[in-house]
VEXDREN-2710 file (C-alpha; in Angstrom, 1 decimal):
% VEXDREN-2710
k/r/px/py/pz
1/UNK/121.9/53.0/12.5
2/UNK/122.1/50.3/15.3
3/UNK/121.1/47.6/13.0
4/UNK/124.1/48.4/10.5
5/UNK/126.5/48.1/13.9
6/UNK/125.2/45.5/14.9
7/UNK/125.7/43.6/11.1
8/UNK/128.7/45.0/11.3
9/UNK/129.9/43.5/14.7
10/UNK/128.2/39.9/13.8
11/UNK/130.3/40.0/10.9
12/UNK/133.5/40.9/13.0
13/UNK/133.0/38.4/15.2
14/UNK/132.7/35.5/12.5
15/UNK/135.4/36.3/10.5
16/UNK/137.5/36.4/14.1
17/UNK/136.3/33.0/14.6
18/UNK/137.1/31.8/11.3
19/UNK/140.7/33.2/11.7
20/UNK/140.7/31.6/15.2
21/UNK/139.8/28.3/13.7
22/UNK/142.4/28.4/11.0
23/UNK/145.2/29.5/13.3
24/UNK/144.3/26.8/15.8
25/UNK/144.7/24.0/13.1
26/UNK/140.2/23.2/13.0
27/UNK/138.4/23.1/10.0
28/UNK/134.7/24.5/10.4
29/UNK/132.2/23.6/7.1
30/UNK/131.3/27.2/6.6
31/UNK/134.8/28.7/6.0
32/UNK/135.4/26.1/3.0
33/UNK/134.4/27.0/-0.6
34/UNK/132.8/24.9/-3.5
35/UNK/136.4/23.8/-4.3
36/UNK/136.5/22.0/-0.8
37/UNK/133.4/21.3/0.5
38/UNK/132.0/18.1/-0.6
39/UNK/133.4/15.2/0.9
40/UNK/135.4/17.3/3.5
41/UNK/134.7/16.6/7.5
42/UNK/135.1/19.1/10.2
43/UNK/136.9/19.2/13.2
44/UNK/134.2/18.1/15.3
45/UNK/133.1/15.0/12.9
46/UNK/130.9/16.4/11.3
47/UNK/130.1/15.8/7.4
48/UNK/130.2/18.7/5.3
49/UNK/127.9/19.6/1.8
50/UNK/127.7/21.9/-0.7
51/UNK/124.0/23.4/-1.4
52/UNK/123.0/25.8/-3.6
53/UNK/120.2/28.7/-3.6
54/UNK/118.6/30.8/-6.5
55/UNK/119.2/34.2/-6.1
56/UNK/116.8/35.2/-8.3
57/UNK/114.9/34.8/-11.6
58/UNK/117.3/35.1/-14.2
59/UNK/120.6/35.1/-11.6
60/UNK/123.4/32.6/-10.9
61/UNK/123.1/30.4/-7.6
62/UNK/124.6/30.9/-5.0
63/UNK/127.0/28.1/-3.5
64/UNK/127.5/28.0/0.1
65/UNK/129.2/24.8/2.7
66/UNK/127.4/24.1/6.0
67/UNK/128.0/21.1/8.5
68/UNK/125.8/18.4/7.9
69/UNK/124.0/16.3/10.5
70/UNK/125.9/12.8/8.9
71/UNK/129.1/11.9/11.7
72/UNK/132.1/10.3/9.8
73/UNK/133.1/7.0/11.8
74/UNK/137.1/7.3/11.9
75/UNK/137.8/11.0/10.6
76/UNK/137.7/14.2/11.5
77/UNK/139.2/17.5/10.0
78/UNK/139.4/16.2/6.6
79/UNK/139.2/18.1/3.6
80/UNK/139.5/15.8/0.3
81/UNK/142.6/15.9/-2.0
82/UNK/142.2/16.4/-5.4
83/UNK/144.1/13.1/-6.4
84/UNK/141.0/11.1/-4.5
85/UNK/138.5/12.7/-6.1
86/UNK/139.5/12.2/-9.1
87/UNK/141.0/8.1/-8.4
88/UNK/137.4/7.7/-7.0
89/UNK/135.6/9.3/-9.9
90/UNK/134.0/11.8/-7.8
91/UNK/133.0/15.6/-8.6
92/UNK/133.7/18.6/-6.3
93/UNK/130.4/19.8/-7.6
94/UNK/128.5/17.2/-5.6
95/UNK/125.7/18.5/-3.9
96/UNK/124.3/17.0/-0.6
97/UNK/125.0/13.4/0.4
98/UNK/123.3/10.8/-1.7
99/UNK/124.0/7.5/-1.6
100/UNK/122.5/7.3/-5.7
101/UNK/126.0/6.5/-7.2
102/UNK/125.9/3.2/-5.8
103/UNK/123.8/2.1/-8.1
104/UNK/126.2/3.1/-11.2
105/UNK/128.1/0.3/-11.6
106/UNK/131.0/2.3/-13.1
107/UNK/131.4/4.1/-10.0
108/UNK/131.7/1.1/-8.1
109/UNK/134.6/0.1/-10.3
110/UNK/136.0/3.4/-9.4
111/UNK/135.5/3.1/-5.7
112/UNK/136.6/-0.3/-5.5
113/UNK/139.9/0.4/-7.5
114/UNK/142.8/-0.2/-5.7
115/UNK/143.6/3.8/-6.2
116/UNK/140.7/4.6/-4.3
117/UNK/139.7/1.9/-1.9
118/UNK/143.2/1.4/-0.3
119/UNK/144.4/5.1/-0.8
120/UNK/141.1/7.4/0.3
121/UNK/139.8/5.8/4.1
122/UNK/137.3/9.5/3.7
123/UNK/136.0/8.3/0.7
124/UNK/135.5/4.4/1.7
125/UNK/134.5/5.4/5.2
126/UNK/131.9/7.8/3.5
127/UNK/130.5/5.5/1.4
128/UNK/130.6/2.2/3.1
129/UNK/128.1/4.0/5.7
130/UNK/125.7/4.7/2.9
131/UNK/125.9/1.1/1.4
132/UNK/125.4/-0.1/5.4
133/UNK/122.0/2.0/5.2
134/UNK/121.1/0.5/2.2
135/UNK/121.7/-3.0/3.7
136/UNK/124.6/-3.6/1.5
137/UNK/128.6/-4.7/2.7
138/UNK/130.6/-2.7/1.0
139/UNK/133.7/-5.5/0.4
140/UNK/131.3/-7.9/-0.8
141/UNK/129.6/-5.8/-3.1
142/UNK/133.4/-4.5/-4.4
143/UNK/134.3/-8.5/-4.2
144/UNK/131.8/-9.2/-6.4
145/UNK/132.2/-6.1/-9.0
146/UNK/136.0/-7.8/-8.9
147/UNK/134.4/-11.7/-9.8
148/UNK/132.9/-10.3/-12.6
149/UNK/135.7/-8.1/-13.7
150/UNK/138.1/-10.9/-13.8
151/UNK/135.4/-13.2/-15.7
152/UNK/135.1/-10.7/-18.6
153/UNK/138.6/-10.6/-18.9
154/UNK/139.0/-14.0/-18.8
155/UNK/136.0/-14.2/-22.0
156/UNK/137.9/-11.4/-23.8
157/UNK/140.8/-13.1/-23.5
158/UNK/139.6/-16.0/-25.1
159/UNK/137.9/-14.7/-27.6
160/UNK/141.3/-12.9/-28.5
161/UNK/143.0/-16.6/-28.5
162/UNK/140.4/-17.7/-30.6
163/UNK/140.8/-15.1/-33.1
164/UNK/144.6/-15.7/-32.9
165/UNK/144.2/-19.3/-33.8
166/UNK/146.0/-20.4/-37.0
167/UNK/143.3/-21.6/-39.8
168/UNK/142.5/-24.5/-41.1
169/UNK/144.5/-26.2/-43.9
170/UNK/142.7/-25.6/-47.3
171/UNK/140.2/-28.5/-48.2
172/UNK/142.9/-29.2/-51.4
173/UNK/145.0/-31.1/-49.1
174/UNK/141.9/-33.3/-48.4
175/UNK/141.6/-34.3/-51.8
176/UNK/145.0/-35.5/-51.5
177/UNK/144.8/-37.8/-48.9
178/UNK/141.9/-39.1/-50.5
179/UNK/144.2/-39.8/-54.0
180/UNK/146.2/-41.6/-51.1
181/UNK/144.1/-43.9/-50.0
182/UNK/142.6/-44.5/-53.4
183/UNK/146.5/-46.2/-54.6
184/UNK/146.6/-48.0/-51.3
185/UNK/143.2/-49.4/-52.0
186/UNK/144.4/-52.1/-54.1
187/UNK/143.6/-50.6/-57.5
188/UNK/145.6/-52.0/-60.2
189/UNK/148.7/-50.2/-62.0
190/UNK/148.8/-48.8/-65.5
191/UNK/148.9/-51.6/-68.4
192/UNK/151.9/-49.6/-69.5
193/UNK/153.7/-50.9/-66.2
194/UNK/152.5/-54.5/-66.0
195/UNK/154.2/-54.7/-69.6
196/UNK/157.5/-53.4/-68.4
197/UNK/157.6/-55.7/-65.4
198/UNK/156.9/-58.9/-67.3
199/UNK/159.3/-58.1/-70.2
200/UNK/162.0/-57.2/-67.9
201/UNK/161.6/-61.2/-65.5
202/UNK/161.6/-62.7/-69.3
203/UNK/164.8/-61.0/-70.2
204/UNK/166.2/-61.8/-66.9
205/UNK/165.2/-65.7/-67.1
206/UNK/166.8/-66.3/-70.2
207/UNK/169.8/-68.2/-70.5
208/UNK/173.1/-66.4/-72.2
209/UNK/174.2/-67.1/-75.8
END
């Protein structure tokens, strides 16, 4: 009987603080759900993630938010907004902190997008720690994801011109300009011609009647 009050009474006292927190504007890990957890920060600082546990052969798991032991540098009280999770290419159903999606390289183009990188400072702050424990800079590895970004569209662009291009004229007009040169290479005129030129001087040289 006094273990029931006492649940009771723990209970009580928890959801007084949660309503205490809310009212007074501070955002705890443990009073967010799976639709705000991952990627949000605390009051104090603190990191929260989303774990699951197994309730059971044959069960559903259970999804709870706790405080993590990972301090974001500039933020504090932050719960993510739908519009950066999405912009960064994120999922609320992220479990844990990982820093694994650095290595997809179409995540980085989604975390260096200007829609992310200049509009979510949780995000960026979030993961430029990770990249910093993995001995990578952040800007330069987004510089570089740009660099190459820029040089395929540069090579597609190209290759677009290229397939644009007008064609080349049909090899008939070759044989043309070949006929050309054959005339102008001093090849003598039709016997019918030579006639007509001669008999027209002689009827020009003789004298009138």
């Amino acid at each position: 009987m006094a273990s029931s009050i006492s649940e009771a009474f723990i209970s009580l006292l928890l959801a007084f603080a949660l309503f205490v927190s809310g009212v007074l504007g501070e955002i705890t890990c443990e009073q967010l759900d799976s639709s705000t957890c991952a990627f949000a920060v605390s009051s104090s600082g603190l990191r929260c993630v989303l774990e699951k546990h197994a309730q059971g052969s044959g069960q559903e798991e259970d999804h709870t938010c706790r405080s993590s032991s990972v301090v974001a540098t500039r933020i504090a009280g932050w719960v993510e907004t739908d519009e950066c999770v999405a912009a960064c290419g994120l999922d609320r159903e992220t479990f844990g902190i990982s820093s694994d999606l650095l290595l997809d390289g179409r995540f980085i183009s989604r975390l260096c997008s200007p829609e992310c990188y200049q509009s979510c400072p949780n995000v960026v702050d979030l993961y430029f720690n990770l990249a910093a424990g993995e001995g990578v800079f952040l800007p330069n590895l987004c510089a570089v994801k740009a660099e190459r970004r820029e040089m395929a569209e540069i090579n597609s662009f190209g290759q677009s011109e290229e397939a644009c291009a007008p064609e080349a004229p049909p090899f008939a007009g070759g044989r043309r300009v070949i006929g050309l040169e054959h005339i102008s290479g001093g090849s003598a005129p039709p016997p019918e011609q030579g006639r007509k030129l001669e008999d027209h001087r002689f009827v020009d040289a003789m004298p009138p009647l």
